[in-house]
C-alpha atoms as one frame of an Amber mdcrd trajectory, in Angstrom:
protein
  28.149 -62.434   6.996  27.334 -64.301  10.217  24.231 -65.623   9.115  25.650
 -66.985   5.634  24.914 -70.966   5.566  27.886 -71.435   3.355  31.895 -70.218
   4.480  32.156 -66.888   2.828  35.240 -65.988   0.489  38.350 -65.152   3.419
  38.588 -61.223   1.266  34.855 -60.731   1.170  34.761 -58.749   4.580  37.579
 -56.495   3.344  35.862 -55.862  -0.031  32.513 -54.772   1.891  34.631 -52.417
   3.942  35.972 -50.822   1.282  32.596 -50.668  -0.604  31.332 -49.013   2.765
  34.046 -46.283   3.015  33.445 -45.565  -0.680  30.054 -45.186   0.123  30.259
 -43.188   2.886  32.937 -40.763   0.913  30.393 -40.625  -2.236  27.815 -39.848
   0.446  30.096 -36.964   2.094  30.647 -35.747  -1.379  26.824 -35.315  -2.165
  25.994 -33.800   0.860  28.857 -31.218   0.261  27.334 -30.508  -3.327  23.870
 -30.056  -1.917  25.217 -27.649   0.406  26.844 -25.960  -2.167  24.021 -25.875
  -4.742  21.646 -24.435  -1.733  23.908 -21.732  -1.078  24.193 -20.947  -4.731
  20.612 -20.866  -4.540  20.438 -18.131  -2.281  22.911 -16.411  -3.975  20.878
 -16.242  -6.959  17.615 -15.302  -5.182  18.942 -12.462  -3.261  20.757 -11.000
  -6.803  17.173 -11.723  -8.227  15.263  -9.756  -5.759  17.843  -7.031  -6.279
  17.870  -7.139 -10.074  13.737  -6.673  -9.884  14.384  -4.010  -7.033  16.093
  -2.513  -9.617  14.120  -2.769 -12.775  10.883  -1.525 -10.856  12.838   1.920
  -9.767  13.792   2.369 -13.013  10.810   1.371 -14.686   9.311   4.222 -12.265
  11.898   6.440 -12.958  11.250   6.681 -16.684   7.356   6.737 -16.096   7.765
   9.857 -14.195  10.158  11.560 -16.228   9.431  10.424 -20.200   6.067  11.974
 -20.988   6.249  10.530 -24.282   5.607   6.680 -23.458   2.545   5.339 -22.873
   1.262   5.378 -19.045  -1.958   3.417 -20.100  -4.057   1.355 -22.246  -5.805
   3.960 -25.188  -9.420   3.642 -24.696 -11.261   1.460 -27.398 -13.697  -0.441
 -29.224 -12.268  -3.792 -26.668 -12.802  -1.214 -23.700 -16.469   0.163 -23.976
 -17.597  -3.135 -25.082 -16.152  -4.251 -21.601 -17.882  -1.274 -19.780 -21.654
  -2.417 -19.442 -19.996  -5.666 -17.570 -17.895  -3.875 -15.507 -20.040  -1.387
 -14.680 -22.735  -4.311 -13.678 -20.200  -5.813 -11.280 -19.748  -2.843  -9.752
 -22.999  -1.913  -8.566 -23.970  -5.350  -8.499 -26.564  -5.522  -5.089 -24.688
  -8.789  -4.021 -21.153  -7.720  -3.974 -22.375  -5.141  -1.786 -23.967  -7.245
   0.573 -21.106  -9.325   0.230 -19.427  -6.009   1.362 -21.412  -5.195   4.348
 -21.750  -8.547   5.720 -17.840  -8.799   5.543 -17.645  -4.686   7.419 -20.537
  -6.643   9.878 -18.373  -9.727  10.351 -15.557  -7.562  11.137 -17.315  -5.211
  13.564 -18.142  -7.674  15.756 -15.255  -9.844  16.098 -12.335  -7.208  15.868
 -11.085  -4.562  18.465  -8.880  -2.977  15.925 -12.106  -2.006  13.762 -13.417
   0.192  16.705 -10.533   1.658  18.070  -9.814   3.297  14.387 -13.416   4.093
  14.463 -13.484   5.894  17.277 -10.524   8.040  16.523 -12.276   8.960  13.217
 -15.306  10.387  15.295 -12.739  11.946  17.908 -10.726  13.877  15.156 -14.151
  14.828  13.466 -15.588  15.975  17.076 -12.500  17.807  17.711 -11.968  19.452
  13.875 -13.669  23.008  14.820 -10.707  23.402  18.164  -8.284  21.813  16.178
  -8.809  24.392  13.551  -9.019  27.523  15.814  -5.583  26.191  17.349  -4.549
  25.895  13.934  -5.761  29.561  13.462  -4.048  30.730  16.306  -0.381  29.578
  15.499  -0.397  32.785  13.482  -1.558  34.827  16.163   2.388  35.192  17.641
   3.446  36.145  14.447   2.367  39.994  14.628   5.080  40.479  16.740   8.891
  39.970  16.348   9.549  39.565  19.842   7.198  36.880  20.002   7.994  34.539
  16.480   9.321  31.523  17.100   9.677  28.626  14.213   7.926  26.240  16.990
   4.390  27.750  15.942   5.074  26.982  12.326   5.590  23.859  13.188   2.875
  23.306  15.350   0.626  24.768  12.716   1.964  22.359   9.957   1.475  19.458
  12.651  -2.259  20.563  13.179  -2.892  20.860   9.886  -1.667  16.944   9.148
  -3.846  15.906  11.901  -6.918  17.755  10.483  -6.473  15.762   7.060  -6.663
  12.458   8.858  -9.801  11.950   9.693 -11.756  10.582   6.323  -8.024   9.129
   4.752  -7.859   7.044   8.043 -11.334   6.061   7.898 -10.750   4.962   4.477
  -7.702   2.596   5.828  -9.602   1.552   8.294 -12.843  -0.041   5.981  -9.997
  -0.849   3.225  -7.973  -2.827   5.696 -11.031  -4.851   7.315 -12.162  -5.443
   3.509  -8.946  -6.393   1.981  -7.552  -8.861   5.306 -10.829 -10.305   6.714
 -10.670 -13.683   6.949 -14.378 -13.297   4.735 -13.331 -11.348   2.212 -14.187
 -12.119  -1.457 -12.684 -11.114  -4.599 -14.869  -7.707  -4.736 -14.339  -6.820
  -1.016 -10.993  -7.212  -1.841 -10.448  -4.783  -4.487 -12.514  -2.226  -2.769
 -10.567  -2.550   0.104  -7.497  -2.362  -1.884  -8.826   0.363  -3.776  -9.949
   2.290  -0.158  -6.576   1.705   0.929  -4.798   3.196  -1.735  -6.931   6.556
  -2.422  -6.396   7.463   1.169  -2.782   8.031   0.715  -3.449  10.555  -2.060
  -6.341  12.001  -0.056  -4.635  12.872   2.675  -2.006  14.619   0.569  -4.477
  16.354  -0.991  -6.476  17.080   1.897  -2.786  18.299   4.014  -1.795  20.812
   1.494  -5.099  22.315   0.988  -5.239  22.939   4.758  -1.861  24.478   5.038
  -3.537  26.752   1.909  -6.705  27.780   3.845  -7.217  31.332   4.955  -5.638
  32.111   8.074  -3.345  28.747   7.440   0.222  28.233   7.614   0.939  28.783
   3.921  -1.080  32.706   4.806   0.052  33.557   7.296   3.364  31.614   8.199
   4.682  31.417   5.018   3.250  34.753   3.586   2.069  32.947  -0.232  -0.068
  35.369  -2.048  -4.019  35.492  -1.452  -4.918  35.298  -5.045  -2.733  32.074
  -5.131  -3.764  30.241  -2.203  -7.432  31.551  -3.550  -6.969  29.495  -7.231
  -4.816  26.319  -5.204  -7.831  25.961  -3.030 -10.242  26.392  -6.092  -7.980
  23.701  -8.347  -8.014  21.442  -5.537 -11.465  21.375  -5.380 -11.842  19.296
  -8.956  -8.825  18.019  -8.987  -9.316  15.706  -6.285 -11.514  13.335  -8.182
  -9.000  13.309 -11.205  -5.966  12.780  -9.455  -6.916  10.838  -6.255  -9.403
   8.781  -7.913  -7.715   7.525 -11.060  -7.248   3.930 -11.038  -3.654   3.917
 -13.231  -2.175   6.495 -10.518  -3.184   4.443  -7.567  -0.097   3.072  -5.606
  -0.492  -0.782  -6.324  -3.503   0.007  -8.424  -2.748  -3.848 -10.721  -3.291
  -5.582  -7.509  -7.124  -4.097  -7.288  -8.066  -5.601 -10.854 -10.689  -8.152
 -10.195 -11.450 -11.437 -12.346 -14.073  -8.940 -13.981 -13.044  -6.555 -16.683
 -10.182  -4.120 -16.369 -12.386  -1.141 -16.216 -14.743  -2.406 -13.142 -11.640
  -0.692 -10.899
């Protein structure tokens, strides 16, 4: 108002007080509603994340226990047609060099890599005493004086470590291939794809150990030969059906490249 060059109106500074404190209490009221509306927000996120929580475990449930609905696609015309692509991508000779170069890249600029490496080769030096301890658990057994539930346990535990080997190699390529700061799409889904058979290997690979002659399920748990004998044969194909099948995997959508469904 100062620098007006003519007098101003004597009620014109109260009326732009007024229009300031009106101002200033709109301005209160806005922030008040944005603070509102943000924590309704919130609100509405977390009870999202909890509704899909929700729907997945369900979803899960009923996969596992209705047999009658549809786990996956039915194999057709769409599908083989698809095949001769997929199948190209897959032994394609540059995605593979993409895939070494990526395992090379890796080698040579991360500590992780080797550590994991070398406790692949340790485990695999160390499998024949690790398995003669394992075969020895049993040896206390004979006795009743000399039982204890500590062997069984120690047997079990042996047993787990003698599975991890090849699983934890697999991690170990599928988590350089899938995080590398090189990775492409295909290094990616083989990573992805590493990382998600070794869970079910290992599995696989633990129970058939505790089944092995001489094992905890012989002689700690006293199962029947002839049944350890066909778990151990079973396993043997079973392995590549189970393990292997790309609509079992744990996260198995994620590993679908830009290619066609079937190149997983």
């Amino acid at each position: 108002m100062a620098n007006l060059e003519e007098p101003a109106p004597t009620d014109l500074h109260e009326k732009l007080v007024a229009l300031a404190q009106q101002r200033k209490d709109l301005l209160s009221k806005a922030a008040a509603a944005d603070d509102a509306y943000l924590h309704s927000l919130g609100d509405l996120d977390y009870a999202s994340s909890q509704l899909l929580d929700i729907v997945e475990s369900y979803d899960a449930y009923l996969a596992e226990r209705l047999l009658w609905v549809r786990s996956s696609r039915p194999v057709n015309l769409g599908a083989l047609s698809a095949l001769p692509t997929a199948v190209g991508w897959l032994i394609s000779p540059s995605n593979w060099l993409e895939t070494a170069q990526v395992l090379i890249h890796e080698a040579l600029s991360s500590p992780l890599f080797w550590m994991m490496i070398l406790a692949v080769l340790l485990l695999l030096w160390k499998s024949r005493g690790l398995r003669a301890m394992l075969l020895a658990t049993a040896l206390p057994l004979r006795r009743v004086g000399t039982d204890r539930f500590r062997f069984t346990l120690r047997g079990i535990g042996l047993s787990l470590l003698l599975a991890v080997p090849w699983p934890l190699l697999l991690v170990t390529l599928g988590i350089q291939l899938a995080s590398s700061l090189e990775a492409t799409d295909f290094t990616k889904a083989i990573g992805g794809g590493a990382l998600a058979v070794a869970f079910g290997l290992f599995g696989f690979r633990a129970f058939s150990l505790l089944c092995i002659p001489g094992g905890v399920a012989d002689r700690h748990f006293r199962w029947s030969s002839d049944a350890l004998q066909t778990i151990r044969h079973n396993f043997q194909w079973a392995i590549w059906f189970l393990v292997l099948d790309p609509y079992r995997l744990p996260g198995s959508r994620r590993l679908q490249p830009r290619e066609p469904d079937l190149c997983r």
